[in-house]
C-alpha positions in Angstrom: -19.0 15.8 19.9 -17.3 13.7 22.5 -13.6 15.7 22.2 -12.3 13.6 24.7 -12.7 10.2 23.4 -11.6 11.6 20.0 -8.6 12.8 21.9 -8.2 9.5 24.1 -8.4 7.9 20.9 -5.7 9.9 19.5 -3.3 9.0 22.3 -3.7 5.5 21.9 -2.8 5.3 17.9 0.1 7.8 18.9 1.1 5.0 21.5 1.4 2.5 19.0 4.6 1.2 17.6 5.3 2.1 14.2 4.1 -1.7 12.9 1.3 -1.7 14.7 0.3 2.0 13.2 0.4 0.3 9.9 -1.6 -2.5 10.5 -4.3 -0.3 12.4 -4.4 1.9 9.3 -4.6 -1.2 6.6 -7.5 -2.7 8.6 -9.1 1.0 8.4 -8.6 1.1 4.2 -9.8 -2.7 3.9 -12.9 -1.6 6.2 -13.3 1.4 4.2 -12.8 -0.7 1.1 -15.6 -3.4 2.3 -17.7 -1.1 3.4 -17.9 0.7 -0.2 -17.8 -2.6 -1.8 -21.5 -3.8 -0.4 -23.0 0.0 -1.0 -22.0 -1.0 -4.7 -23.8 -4.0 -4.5 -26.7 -2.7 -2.8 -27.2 0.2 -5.7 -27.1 -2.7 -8.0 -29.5 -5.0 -6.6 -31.4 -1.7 -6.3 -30.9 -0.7 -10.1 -31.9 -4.9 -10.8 -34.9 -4.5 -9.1 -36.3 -1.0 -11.1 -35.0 -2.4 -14.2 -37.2 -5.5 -13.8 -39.9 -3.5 -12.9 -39.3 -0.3 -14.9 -38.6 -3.0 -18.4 -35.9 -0.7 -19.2 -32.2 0.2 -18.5 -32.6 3.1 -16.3 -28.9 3.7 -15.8 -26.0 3.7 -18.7 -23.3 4.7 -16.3 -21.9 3.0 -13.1 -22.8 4.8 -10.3 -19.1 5.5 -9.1 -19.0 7.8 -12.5 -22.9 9.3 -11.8 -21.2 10.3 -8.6 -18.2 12.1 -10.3 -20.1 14.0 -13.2 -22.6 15.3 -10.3 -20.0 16.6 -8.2 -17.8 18.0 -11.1 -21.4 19.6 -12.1 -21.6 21.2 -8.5 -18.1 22.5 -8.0 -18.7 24.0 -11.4 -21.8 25.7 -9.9 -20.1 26.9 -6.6 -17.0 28.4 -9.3 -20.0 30.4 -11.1 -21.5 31.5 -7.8 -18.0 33.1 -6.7 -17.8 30.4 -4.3 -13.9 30.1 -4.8 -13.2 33.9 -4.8 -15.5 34.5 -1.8 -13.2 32.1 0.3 -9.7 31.1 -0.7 -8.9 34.8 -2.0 
């Protein structure tokens, strides 16, 4: 890890004025927001393409809400394991 770009880099958005701090973070969310928008696409052209060749619908659920059941699933897991009274006792 390069700690002193990431600290360069903190310098520089602590050097901006407060307006320019806000656009820099919008253009962040909207990247963010772009960037999750064409992984959605892709996972659908993905779930097109097994469905055409599967002949069936593989998937009932949008994968956002796949995504939340699994990882309610695993914190429920880690919560059986002791995970949360191992570490934040």
């Amino acid at each position: 890890m390069n700690t002193a770009l990431v600290d360069a880099l903190v310098q520089a958005v602590l050097a901006l004025s407060s307006e320019e701090q806000i656009l820099f973070q919008r253009k962040i969310h909207h990247d963010r927001q772009k960037h999750w928008h064409e992984v959605s696409q892709q996972i659908d052209a993905w779930q097109a393409k097994i469905k055409a060749r599967q002949g069936a619908k593989l998937f009932d659920l949008p994968a956002e809400e796949i995504l939340d059941q699994m990882r309610e699933e695993r914190i429920e897991q880690l919560m059986q394991a002791g995970f949360s009274e191992r570490y934040y006792s």
